[in-house]
C-alpha angles and dihedrals in degrees: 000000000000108000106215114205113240120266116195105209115186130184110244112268105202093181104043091051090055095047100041082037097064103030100053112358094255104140103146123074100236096051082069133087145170101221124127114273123250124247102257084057089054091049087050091048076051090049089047093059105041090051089052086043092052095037084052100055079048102057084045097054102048082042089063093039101067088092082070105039091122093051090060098053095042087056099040080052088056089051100044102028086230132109115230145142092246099168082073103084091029081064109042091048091050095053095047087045092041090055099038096057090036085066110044084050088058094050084048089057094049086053094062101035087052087044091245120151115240119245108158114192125252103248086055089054084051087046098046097046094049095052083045090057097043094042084056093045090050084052095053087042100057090035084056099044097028120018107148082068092083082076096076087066086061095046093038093061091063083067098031102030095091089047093044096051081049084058110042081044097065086040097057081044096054095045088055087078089059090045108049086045082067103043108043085058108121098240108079125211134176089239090055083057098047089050092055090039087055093045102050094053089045080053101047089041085061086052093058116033101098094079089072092055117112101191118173088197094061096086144110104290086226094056087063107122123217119290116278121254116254116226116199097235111214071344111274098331094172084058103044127001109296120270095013124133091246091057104054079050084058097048092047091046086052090059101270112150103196127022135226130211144166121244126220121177109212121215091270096053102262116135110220123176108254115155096187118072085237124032092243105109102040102039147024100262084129086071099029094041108017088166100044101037090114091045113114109269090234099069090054106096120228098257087060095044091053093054098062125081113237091179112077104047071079090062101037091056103022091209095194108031092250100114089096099051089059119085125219110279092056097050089051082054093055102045090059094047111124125200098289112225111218095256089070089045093043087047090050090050090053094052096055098038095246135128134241128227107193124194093203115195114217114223122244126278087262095055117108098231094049099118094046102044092129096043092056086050090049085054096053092044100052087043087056091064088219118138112260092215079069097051124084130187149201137232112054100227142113088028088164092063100036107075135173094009120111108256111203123178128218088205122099107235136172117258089251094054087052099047090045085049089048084226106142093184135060126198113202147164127247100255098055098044097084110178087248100057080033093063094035088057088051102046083059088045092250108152117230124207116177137205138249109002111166099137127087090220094048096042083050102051088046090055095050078056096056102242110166092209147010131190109226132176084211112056085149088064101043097049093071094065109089091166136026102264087244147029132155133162130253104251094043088054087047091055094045088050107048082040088059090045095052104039080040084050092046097046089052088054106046080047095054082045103056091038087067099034090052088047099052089050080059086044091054099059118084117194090263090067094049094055090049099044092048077065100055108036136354116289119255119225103266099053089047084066104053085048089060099053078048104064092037090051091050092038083059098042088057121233128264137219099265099046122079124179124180139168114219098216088195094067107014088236120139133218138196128183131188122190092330107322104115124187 
């Protein structure tokens, strides 16, 4: 009896090429396998995740942080001493990495749901541990420069959370088919048990997590207060150079309906809106100065200050991407814009019937006018013409000798501190004005305003919790919400909620279902069957698999004698003999 040697002939499989291809360079159908993978490709998978785990709390954060841009580049400036739009580069890596890492998950998922081992390719490992680093590094870095920032995680899932818990739970929904793939197979291991018992904790956790929400915007529609105030701070300082006349025009003409700005007191006792400790990054005192252009701006008198354009260092370094929006006359006005004393801003506010909240800078101890800070801002105000009962102040100090102006504190203090303070307006950032301590203000008729607020999401869920004002660098912005982006009551969120959780429950279970139900029909099969039903009809996958464990067993075993086992190539048939019984 002739002994043919054995031919392996596969369908072509378009799809498993491409995945197994580009995740690990395996192209060809032999480089394959289903075996199970080894564990250094299982601590790689582990790697996998953690970097898309980590990258997605990235993305998330510098999502979030869009409403403080500013701040970061103001603080790396301070740092640097360079102005730059440094959230440029932080983005664009984390999108290419995002989506890097995003994809050759995918394909990971795809191994294990077509029962392919993982084998991921060694560029990709380079690739993978390279965005991992510089993902860590961003996130020291940012913990280093600008580390309060952590806070607006906190403060975004009062808007998010409702939408996040949707889709984790999809997600947790989704992986149960790959679960439950590993756990119905008939052999039973401890680790199979450990992985449902993790999963179902991780499953039961995303049920439940909305009772841990605390979102402002999940409230009766008729209990909305009014919409916040929006107070120009700095003016609109995305649309014209920060604390310029022509930027607090820009912000009343936005909608803002009071405007912010920072005091300086020059040597001779006149107080000018800077916001900078030196006059570097907003004017030209490098031409103008060039000796004194890292001096303090409050020992430069006002006859020096005046001299210097503070309007097209705007149009130079286009901070916010605006130049191009402006035509040409305003461009020409704000090139000639010089540094604004608060007279002119006081006198402004007065025009346009609005009030003025000033964060006023005392000189050091050295400056001549030291001691009478508060004197040379009483001048300016009187001179202004402007109402005291619409100007507000920080700091909270020298209360005695400051009668009849609004004091307001950016310190977070009891009711009974402020009462005892005789203050009737915070002012406090974001991150401290939870809606608990905000309701709390209100109910003791203590007025809230809160910084910064840039960001349609941010400014939505502070008026669902009541907030009267908020200072914002983007008025322009702000002025097209009419309405928080969503609100929804109590009792419709609840049913939404248990209704995600039930159709979520019964999808895991008709999967877990099917996925045993689909593995006892494989179990079911013995290689007799398989012979005599490659006769009759094509093969389905799954029993083009265990043929193939077939012929490789019995390639490694070794044949006798008296078996013979041959695959005809012509018509994709198979047969097996055994002392003499052929099929």
């Amino acid at each position: 009896m002739v002994k043919h040697q054995p031919l392996q002939v596969y369908e072509k499989q378009v799809f498993v090429s491409f995945v197994t291809g580009i995740y690990g360079c395996r192209w060809k159908r032999y480089q394959r396998s289903q075996d199970d993978s080894s564990r250094w490709e299982c601590t790689w998978f582990i790697i996998l995740c953690s970097s898309f785990l980590l990258l997605l709390f990235w993305a998330y954060f510098w999502l979030v942080a869009q409403n403080d841009f500013n701040e970061f580049n103001w603080s790396v400036y301070n740092r640097s001493g360079e102005w730059s739009d440094e959230t440029i580069p932080i983005l664009a890596s984390t999108t290419v990495g995002f989506s890097y890492i995003t994809f050759l998950l995918i394909l990971a998922l795809f191994h294990i749901s077509l029962g392919q081992q993982l084998n991921l390719y060694w560029v990709h490992k380079i690739g993978v541990l390279a965005t991992l680093l510089t993902t860590v590094s961003g996130v020291i870095s940012v913990d280093d420069i600008w580390g309060d920032e952590w806070d607006i995680l906190l403060v975004s899932l009062q808007s998010t959370a409702p939408f996040l818990h949707i889709g984790a739970l999809a997600t947790v929904t989704a992986i149960s088919w790959l679960v439950a793939g590993y756990v119905v197979r008939r052999e039973r291991s401890n680790f199979q048990m450990m992985v449902l018992l993790i999963y179902i904790i991780i499953l039961l956790a995303v049920y439940i997590a909305p009772l841990t929400f605390t979102c402002p915007c999940i409230m009766d529609r008729h209990s909305l207060r009014h919409r916040p105030d929006i107070i120009g701070r700095r003016g609109a300082p995305m649309l014209a150079p920060e604390n310029t006349m022509v930027s607090f025009n820009r912000a009343l003409q936005h909608g803002a309906t009071s405007l912010e700005a920072d005091v300086t007191i020059s040597v001779d006792g006149v107080p000018f809106l800077m916001r900078d400790h030196t006059l570097r990054r907003t004017t030209d005192v490098s031409k103008v100065f060039p000796a004194r252009q890292f001096d303090d701006a409050s020992f430069f008198n006002w006859t020096e200050i005046r001299s210097l354009n503070a309007g097209h260092w705007f149009l130079e370094s286009d901070p916010y991407w605006t130049v191009k929006t402006l035509t040409a006359r305003e461009r020409n006005r704000i090139g000639n814009q010089t540094v604004c004393s608060l007279v002119e801003m006081l006198r402004l506010a007065a025009r346009s019937n609005s009030s003025a909240l000033l964060n006023i800078r005392k000189p050091p101890p050295e400056h001549p006018r030291h001691r009478s800070w508060f004197m040379d801002t009483l001048w300016a105000v009187q001179k202004a013409g402007i109402s005291q009962k619409r100007v507000t102040w920080t700091p909270d100090t020298d209360r005695g000798k400051v009668r009849g102006l609004q004091q307001t504190t950016n310190e977070k203090l009891s009711v009974e501190e402020i009462r005892q303070r005789g203050i009737t307006s915070l002012t406090l950032h974001y991150g401290k004005a939870n809606h608990r301590d905000i309701q709390e203000y209100l109910a003791n008729n203590v007025s809230v305003t809160v910084y910064p607020v840039n960001e349609p999401w941010l400014y939505s869920i502070l008026w669902c919790s009541g907030v009267p004002s908020v200072s914002s660098d983007a008025p322009q912005v702000l002025r097209k919400v009419p309405y928080p982006i969503w609100l929804m009551s109590q009792s419709a969120y609840s049913f939404i909620w248990i209704s995600s959780d039930l159709v979520s429950l019964a999808i895991v279970i008709g999967i877990f279902c099917f996925q045993k139900w689909r593995m006892s029909g494989m179990q079911n099969y013995n290689p007799e069957q398989i012979m005599l039903s490659a006769v009759t009809r094509r093969s389905s996958r799954d029993v083009n698999i265990m043929k193939e464990k077939l012929i490789f067993s019995e390639l490694n075993n070794g044949l006798s004698s008296t078996e013979e086992l041959s695959l005809y190539p012509e018509n994709g048939y198979a047969t097996y003999s055994h002392g003499g019984l052929s099929r």
